[in-house]
C-alpha positions in Angstrom: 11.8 3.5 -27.5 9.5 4.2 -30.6 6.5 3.0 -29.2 3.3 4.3 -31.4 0.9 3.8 -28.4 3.1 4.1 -25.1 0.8 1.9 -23.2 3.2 1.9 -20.1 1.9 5.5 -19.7 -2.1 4.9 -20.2 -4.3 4.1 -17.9 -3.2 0.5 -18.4 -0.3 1.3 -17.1 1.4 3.8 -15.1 -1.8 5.7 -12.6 1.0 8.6 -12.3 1.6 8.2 -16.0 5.2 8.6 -15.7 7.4 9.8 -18.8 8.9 5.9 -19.0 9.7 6.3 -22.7 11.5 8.9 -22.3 13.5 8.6 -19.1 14.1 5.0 -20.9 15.8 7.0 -23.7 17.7 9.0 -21.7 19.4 6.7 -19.5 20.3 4.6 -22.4 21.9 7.5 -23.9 24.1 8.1 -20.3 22.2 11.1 -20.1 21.4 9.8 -16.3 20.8 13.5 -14.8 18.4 14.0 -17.4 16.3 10.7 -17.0 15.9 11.6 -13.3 14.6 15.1 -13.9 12.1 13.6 -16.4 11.3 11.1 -13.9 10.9 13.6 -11.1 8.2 15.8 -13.3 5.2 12.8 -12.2 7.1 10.8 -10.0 7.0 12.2 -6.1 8.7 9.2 -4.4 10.2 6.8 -6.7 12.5 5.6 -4.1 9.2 4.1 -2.8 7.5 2.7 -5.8 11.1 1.6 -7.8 10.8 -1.1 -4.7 7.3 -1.8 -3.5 5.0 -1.1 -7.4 3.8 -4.2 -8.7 5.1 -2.7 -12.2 2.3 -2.3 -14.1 3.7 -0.6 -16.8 6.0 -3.3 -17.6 2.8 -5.6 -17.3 1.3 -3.2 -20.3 4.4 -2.5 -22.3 4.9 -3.3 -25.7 7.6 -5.7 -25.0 6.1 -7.6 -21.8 6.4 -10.6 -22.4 10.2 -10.3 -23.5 11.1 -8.6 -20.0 11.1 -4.8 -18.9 13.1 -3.6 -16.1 11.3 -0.3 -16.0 11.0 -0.4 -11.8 14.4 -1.2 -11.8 15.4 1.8 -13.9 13.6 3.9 -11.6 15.2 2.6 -8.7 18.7 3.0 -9.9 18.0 6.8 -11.1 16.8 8.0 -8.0 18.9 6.1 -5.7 21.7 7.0 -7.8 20.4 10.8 -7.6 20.8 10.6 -3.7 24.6 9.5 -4.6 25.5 11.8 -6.6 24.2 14.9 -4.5 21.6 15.7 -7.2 18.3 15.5 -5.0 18.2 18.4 -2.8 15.3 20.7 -1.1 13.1 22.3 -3.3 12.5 25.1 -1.9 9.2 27.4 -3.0 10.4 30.7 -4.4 6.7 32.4 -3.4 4.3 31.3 -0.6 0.6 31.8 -1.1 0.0 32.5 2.6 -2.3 29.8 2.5 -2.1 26.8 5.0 -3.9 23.5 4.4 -3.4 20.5 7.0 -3.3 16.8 5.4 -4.3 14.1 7.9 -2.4 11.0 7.5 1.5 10.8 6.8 1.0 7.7 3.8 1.2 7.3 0.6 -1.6 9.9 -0.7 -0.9 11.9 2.0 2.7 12.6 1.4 2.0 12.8 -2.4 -0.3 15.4 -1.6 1.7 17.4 0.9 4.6 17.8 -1.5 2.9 18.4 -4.2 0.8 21.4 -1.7 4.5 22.7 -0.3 5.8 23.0 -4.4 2.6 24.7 -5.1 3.7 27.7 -2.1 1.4 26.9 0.3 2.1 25.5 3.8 1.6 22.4 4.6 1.3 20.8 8.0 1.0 16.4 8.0 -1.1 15.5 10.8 0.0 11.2 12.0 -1.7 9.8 14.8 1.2 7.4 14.8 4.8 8.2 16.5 6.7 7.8 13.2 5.2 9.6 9.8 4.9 7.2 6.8 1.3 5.7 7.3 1.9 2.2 6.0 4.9 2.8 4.5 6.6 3.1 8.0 4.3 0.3 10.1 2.3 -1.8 7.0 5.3 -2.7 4.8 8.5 -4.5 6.2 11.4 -3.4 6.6 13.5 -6.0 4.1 10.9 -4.6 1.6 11.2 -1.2 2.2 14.0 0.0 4.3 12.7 2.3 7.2 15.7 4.9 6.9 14.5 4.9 3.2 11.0 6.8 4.1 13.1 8.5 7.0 15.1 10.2 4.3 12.1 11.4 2.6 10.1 12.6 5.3 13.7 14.8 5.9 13.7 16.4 2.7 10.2 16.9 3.0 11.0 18.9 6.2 13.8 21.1 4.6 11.9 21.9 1.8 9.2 23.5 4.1 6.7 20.4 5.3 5.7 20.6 8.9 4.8 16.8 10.8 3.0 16.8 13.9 3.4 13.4 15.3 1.2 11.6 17.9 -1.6 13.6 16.8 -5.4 12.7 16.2 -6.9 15.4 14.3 -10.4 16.6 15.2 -13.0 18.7 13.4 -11.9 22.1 15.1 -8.6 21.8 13.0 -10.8 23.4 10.1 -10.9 26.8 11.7 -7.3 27.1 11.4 -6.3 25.9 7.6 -7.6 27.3 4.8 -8.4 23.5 3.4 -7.7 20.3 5.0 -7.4 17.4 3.2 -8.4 13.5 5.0 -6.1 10.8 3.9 -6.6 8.6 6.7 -6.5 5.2 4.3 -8.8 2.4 4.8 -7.8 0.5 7.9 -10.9 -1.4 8.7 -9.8 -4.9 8.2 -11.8 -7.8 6.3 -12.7 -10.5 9.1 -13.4 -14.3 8.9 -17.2 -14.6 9.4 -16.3 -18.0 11.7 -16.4 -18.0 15.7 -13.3 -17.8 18.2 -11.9 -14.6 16.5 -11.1 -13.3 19.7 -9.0 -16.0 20.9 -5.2 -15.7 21.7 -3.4 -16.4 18.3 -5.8 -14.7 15.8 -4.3 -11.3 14.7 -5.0 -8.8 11.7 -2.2 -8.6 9.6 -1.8 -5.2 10.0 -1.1 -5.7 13.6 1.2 -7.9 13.0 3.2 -6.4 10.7 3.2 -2.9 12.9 4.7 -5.1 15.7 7.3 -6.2 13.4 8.1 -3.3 12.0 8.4 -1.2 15.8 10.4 -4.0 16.8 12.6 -3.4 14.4 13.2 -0.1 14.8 13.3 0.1 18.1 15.2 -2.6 18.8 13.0 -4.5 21.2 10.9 -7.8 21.3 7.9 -7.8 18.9 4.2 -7.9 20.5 3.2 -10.3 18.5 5.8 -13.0 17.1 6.0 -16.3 15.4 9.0 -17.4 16.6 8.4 -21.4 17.2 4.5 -21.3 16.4 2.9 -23.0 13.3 1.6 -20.2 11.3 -1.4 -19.9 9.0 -1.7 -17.0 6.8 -5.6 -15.8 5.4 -5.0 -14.1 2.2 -2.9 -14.6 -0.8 -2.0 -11.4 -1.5 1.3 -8.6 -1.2 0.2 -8.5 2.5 -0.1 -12.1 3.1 3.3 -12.6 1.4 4.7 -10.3 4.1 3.4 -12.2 6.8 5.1 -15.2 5.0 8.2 -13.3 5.0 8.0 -11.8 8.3 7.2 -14.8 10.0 10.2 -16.8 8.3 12.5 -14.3 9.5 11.2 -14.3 13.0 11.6 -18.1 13.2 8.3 -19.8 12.7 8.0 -23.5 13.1 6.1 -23.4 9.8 4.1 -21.2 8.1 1.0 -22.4 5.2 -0.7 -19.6 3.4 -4.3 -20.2 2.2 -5.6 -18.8 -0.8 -9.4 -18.8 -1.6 -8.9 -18.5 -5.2 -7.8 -21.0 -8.1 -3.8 -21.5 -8.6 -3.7 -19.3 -11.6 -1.5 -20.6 -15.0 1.8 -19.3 -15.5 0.7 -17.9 -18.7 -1.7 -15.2 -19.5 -4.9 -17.2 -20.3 -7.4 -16.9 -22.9 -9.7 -13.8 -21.6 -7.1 -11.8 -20.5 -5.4 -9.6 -22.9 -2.5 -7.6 -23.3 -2.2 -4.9 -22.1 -4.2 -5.2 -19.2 -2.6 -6.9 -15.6 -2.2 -10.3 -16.7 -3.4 -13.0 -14.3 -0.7 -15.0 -13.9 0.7 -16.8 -11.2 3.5 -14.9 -9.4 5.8 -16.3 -6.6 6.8 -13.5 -4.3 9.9 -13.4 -1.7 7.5 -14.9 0.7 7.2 -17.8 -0.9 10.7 -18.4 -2.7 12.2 -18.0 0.7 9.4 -20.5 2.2 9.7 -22.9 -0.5 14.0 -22.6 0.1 13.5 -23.4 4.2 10.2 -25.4 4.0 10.7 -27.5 1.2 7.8 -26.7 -1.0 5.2 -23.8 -1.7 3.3 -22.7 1.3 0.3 -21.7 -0.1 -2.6 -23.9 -0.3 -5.5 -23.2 -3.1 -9.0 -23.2 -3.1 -9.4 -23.8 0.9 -10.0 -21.6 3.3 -11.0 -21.4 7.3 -14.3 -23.2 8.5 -13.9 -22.5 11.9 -11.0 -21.7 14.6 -10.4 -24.8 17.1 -9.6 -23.5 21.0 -8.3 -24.8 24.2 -9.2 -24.6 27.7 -7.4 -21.0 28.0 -9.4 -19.5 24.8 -5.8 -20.3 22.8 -5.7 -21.3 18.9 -4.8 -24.7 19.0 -5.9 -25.4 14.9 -8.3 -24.7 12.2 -10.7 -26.8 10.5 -10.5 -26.1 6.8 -12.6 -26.2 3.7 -11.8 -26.6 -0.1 -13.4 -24.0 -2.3 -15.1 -24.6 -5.6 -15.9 -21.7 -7.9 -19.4 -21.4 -9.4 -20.2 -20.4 -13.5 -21.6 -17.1 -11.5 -17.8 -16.5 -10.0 -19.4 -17.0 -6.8 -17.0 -19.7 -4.5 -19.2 -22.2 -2.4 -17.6 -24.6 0.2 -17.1 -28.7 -0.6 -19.1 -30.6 1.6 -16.9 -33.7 3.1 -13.3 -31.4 2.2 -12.8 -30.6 5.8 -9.5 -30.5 7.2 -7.7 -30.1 10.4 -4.9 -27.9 10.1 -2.8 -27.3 13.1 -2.2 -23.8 14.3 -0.7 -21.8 17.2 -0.9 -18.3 15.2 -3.1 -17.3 12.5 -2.6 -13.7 10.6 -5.7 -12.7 8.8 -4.7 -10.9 5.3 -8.0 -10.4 3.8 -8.2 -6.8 2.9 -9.8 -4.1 4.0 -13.1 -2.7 3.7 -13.2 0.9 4.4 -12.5 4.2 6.5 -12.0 3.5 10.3 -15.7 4.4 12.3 -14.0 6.1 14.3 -12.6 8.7 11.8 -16.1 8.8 10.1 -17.5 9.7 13.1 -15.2 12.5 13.9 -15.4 14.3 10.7 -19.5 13.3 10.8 -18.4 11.6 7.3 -20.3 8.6 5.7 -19.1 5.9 3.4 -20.7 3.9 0.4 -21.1 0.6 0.7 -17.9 -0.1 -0.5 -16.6 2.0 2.8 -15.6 4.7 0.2 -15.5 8.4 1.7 -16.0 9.5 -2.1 -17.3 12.7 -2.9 -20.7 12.4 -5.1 -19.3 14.5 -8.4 -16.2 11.8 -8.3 -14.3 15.1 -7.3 -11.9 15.3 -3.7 -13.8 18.0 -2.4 -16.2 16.3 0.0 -18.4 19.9 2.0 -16.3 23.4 2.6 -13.0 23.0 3.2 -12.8 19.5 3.5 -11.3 17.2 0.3 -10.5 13.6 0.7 -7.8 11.0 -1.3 -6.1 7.5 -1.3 -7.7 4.9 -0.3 -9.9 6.5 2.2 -11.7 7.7 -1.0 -11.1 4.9 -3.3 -11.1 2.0 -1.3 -7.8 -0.1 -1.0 -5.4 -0.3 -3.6 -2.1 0.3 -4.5 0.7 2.5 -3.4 1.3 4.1 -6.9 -2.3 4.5 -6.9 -2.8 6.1 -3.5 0.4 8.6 -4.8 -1.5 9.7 -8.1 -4.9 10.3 -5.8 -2.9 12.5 -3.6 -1.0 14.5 -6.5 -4.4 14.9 -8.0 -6.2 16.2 -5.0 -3.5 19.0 -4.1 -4.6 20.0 -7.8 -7.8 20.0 -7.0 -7.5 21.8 -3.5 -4.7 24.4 -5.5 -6.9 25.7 -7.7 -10.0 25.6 -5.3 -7.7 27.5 -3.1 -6.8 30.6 -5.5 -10.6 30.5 -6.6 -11.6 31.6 -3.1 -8.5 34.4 -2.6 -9.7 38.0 -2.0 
């Protein structure tokens, strides 16, 4: 662990920017209790990302291509932690007085929140939804990350002073009551297919489905929305089209293909793409592995995606009529004239991304977003007009968990020292 330039900890790598080296060090010593503390000193959840990162830090470590277990580590420290009796409340020694309200219970919101109740002021997590977690709870299965997992959090959270109010839209007369209130509301607005029949029975956003997983899950009851005996077809190639693959093997899906509009990428980091940054290689998820074990071979298709959505009678998906891709010298992809397909379907999950802040939540808060659906403060700052400060993806657009956690630590920072600027 003598790394002259520990890239794992740049902004190659880790967006908290996580002591790795030395927690590494540690824990290979058997200094365990030590590691963790290190680790604890950036990282808020690591119970969260040791399952769910992608790992970019390994991707930008020195010895990457030799194999780095550095999510792994992290995993075992703070699960092992939670053994041993070593995580307990943190309690604030001094309260400020001040109380700022977060809206939304995910990933930048929670950072935020803890970071908020460590700093003495109180905190109160506003969810719309009945469970607090954002898409931890409802957008991420449970075989990826196990519910009583963010249940434990959100309990520590509470001893150590957070308040949750559940089942509760916050509205613009909140601000009267908090001394700052910060908007973490994500960016929910799904990507759609620009083809016709989206409203027939069948086609779902993959957030939906997921959700309806998920509840069923936890509460034990039939899902809304299910695959069990349909042919599915997945739109997206991504982490959340990969749990759709997943989710839909489990619930016992006749079959399932995945279509991906993008080039089968080599299994080697290609000429272009240098170390240390995210190497664009091809990966095989659970999803797949577990598709390719039942199914025979890889769902996903390359290069294709939907031309249009074939109907019956009752306005039901019945198939799709599909199109190779072909990628222009301007990056641009452009459908293959005479590649059409007919590709049979009884439920199609659209995992295309998202592409901004709900209307509805920018219409509350009289908020407007850049064209990328961005509620993102001019200056690059979180602080948006008085007391109000955004974060996660709501401001950054999507992206990734560890990334939504680093926007949310940084923003508490932000709305700390903006808060003692404006005491007496």
């Amino acid at each position: 662990m003598d790394c002259g330039v520990p890239f794992c900890q740049s902004d190659f790598g880790c967006p908290l920017h996580n002591l790795i080296p030395e927690w590494n060090d540690l824990l290979y010593q058997g200094q365990e209790q030590e590691a963790l503390e290190r680790l604890l000193m950036t990282a808020p959840f690591p119970e969260f990302t040791g399952r769910v990162c992608p790992a970019l830090c390994e991707k930008a470590c020195n010895l990457a291509d030799n194999g780095v277990t550095n999510r792994d580590n992290e995993l075992y420290l703070i699960e092992t932690g939670f053994v041993r009796g070593e995580i307990q409340p943190r309690i604030p020694a001094v309260r400020t007085g001040k109380k700022v309200a977060v809206i939304g219970s995910g990933p930048a919101g929670l950072a935020a929140a803890d970071l908020l109740n460590r700093q003495g002021h109180h905190v109160t997590v506003m969810e719309r939804a009945d469970r607090p977690g954002g898409l931890l709870m409802y957008g991420i299965p449970n075989m990826k990350l196990p519910k009583e997992i963010v249940a434990r959090r959100i309990r520590l959270m509470e001893a150590e002073g957070v308040s949750f109010l559940l089942n509760t839209a916050a509205e613009p007369g909140l601000l009267n009551a908090y001394d700052a209130v910060l908007l973490c509301c994500g960016s929910r607005k799904p990507r759609s297919l620009q083809v016709e029949n989206m409203n027939a029975h069948g086609v779902h956003f993959a957030v939906d489905y997921l959700t309806a997983a998920t509840r069923s899950v936890l509460t034990q009851t039939a899902p809304g929305i299910t695959a069990q005996g349909k042919r599915v077809v997945v739109v997206g190639g991504g982490d959340t089209g990969n749990d759709c693959v997943g989710t839909a093997l489990r619930q016992g899906c006749f079959s399932v293909t995945q279509l991906e509009m993008m080039p089968k990428a080599s299994e080697n980091r290609p000429a272009g793409n240098p170390w240390p940054a995210w190497p664009l290689t091809l990966r095989t998820d659970y999803g797949q592995v577990e598709a390719i074990f039942l199914q025979g071979s890889d769902p996903r298709v390359y290069e294709t995606t939907v031309k249009s959505i074939q109907v019956n009678a009752e306005n039901r998906i019945t198939g799709l009529e599909t199109v190779r891709l072909q990628k222009q010298s301007d990056g641009r992809l452009t459908s293959v004239s005479g590649t059409e397909q007919t590709l049979p379907c009884d439920l199609l999950l659209i995992a295309a991304g998202f592409i901004g802040c709900e209307e509805e939540t920018l219409s509350r808060f009289s908020l407007s977003a850049d064209a990328r659906g961005r509620v993102l403060p001019k200056d690059g700052s979180h602080h948006l007009e008085g007391k109000l400060f955004s974060a996660g993806d709501m401001r950054n657009g999507q992206s990734l968990v560890v990334r939504a956690l680093a926007d949310g630590r940084s923003a508490a920072k932000e709305i700390h020292d903006w808060l003692r600027g404006t005491q007496g």
